[in-house]
N, C-alpha and C positions, 0 to 999 in steps of 0.2 A: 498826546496824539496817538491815533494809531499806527504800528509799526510791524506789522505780522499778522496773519493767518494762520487756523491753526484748523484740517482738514481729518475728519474721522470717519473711517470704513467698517460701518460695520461687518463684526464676520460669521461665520459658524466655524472657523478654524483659525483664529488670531496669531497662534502660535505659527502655522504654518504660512499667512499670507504675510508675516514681518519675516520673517525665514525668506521668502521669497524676491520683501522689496530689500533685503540686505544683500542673501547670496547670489540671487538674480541678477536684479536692476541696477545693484552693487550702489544704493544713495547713503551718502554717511548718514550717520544714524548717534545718538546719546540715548545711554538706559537711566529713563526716569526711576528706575528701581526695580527690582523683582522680575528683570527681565521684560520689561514693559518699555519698548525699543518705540522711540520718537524719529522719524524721521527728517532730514533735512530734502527738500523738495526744490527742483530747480524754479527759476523765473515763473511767477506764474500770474495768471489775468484772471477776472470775472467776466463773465457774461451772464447777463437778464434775458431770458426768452420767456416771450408770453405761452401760455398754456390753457386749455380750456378747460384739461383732466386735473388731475391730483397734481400739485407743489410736491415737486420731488429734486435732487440735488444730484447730477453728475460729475465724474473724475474723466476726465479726459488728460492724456501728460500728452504735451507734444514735443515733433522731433524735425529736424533738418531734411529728412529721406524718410518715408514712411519704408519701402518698399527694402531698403538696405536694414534698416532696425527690425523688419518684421522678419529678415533671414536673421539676424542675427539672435532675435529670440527664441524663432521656432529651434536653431540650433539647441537651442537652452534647454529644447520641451518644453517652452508657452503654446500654450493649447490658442489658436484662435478662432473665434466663433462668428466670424462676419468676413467676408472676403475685402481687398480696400477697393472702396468706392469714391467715388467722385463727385465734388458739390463743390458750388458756385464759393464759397471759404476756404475749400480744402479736402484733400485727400484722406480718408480715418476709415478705419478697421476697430474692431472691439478684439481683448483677447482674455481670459479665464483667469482669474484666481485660485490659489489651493484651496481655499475654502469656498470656492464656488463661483461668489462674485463676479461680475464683469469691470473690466477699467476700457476707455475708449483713449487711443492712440490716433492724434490726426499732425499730417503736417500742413500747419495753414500758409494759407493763399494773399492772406492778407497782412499788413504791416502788423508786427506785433507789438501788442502794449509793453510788453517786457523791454521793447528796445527807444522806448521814452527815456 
């Protein structure tokens, strides 16, 4: 059966954005070898959304307080690139990667699958 998810970002700076979800986001982490740092990733859900453009794949990590975790990163020097806004699911901001990337941050609205 299946039993895990296994979630890949690409980067233009790998070294720096695993530096980040370590020293940062501070998520434990095991080195598959050679410095090639897997991380451990809390609770997390799927969602399907239809599209009419390109199949493409988003990281969104959610939090309890968007507005308290988004002081607490910008403390860190998380760059954010979208103010939070508000939707009928939830509260989400987007914020920068070292190597460029964006990750989207929401706190939802609605009962989460993680608590089945």
């Amino acid at each position: 059966m299946i039993n895990g998810g296994h979630v890949i970002i690409y980067s233009r700076d790998a070294e720096a954005d695993r530096a980040f979800f370590r020293d940062v986001l501070e998520y434990p982490h095991v080195d598959a070898g050679g410095g090639w740092l897997i991380f451990k990733l809390p609770p997390t859900e799927v969602a399907v959304h239809p599209t009419e453009g390109p199949e493409t794949q988003e990281l969104y990590l959610m939090c309890d307080d968007v507005d308290a975790t988004v002081t607490n990163l910008a403390a860190k020097g998380v760059e954010f690139t979208q103010p939070v806004t508000d939707a009928r699911w939830g509260r989400l901001t987007r914020f920068r990667l070292p190597g460029g990337g964006e990750v989207g941050l929401y706190e939802p609205r609605h009962e989460r699958a993680t608590d089945l």
